[in-house]
C-alpha positions as CSV (number, residue, x, y, z in Angstrom):
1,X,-1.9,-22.3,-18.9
2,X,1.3,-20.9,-18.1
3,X,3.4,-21.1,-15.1
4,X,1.8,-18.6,-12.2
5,X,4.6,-16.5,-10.6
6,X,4.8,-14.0,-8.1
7,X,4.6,-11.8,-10.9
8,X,1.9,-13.3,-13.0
9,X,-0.9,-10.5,-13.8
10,X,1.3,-7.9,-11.5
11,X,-0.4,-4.5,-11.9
12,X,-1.1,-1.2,-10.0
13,X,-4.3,0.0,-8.3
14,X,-5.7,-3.1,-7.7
15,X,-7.0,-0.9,-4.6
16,X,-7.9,2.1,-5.0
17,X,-5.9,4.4,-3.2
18,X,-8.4,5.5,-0.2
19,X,-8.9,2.0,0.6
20,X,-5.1,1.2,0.8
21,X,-4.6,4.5,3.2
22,X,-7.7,3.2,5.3
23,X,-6.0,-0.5,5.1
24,X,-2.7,1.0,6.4
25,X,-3.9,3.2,9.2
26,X,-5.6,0.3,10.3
27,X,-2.6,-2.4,11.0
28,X,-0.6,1.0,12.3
29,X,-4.0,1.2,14.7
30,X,-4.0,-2.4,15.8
31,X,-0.1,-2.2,15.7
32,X,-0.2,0.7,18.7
33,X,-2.8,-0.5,20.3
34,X,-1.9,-3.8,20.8
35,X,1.7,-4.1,21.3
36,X,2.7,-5.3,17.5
37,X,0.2,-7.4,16.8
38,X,-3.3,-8.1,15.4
39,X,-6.1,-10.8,15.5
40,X,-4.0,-12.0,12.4
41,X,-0.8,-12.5,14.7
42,X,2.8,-10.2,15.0
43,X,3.0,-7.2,12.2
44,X,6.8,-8.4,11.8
45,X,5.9,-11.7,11.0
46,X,2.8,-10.4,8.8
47,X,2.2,-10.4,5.2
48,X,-0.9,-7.9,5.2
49,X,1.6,-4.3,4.2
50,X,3.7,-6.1,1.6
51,X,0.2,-7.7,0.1
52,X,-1.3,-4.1,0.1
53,X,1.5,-2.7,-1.5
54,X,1.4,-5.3,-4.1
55,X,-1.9,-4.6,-5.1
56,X,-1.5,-0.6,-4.9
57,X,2.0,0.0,-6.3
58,X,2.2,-3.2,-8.0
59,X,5.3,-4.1,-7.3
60,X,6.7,-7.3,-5.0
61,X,8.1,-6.0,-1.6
62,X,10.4,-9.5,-1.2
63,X,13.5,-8.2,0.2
64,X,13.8,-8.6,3.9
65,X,15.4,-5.6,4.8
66,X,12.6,-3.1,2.5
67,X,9.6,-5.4,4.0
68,X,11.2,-3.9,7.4
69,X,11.4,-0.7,6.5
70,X,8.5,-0.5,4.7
71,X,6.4,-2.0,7.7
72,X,8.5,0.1,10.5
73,X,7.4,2.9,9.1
74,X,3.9,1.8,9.2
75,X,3.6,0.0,12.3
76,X,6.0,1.7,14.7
């Protein structure tokens, strides 16, 4: 077997697209509701919106700075 990367078997719509949207809305719910955070812990320390955009997009959200943007759209 070969070495398993970050990358390994990276592809789009591994989630379909309604259940990313309903994934989304949800952490921006808990987000608002709760201050910035979850039963899972902070949403700026939280891996749950760069995992979901992984398995939509299929691309690796690993820079610090987009993983920010990305999630203060989402969250904020």
């Amino acid at each position: 077997m070969s070495e398993m990367t970050c990358e390994t078997g990276l592809q789009k719509n591994v989630i379909n697209k309604k259940t990313f949207e309903r994934e989304i809305a949800l952490c921006h719910k808990l987000s608002q509701e709760n201050g910035g955070k979850c039963g899972w812990g902070l949403c700026e320390d939280c891996g749950v919106i760069p995992l979901l955009y992984k398995l939509r997009e299929g691309r690796l959200l690993e820079d610090p700075d987009e993983i920010k943007k990305v999630k203060d759209k989402i969250v904020k």
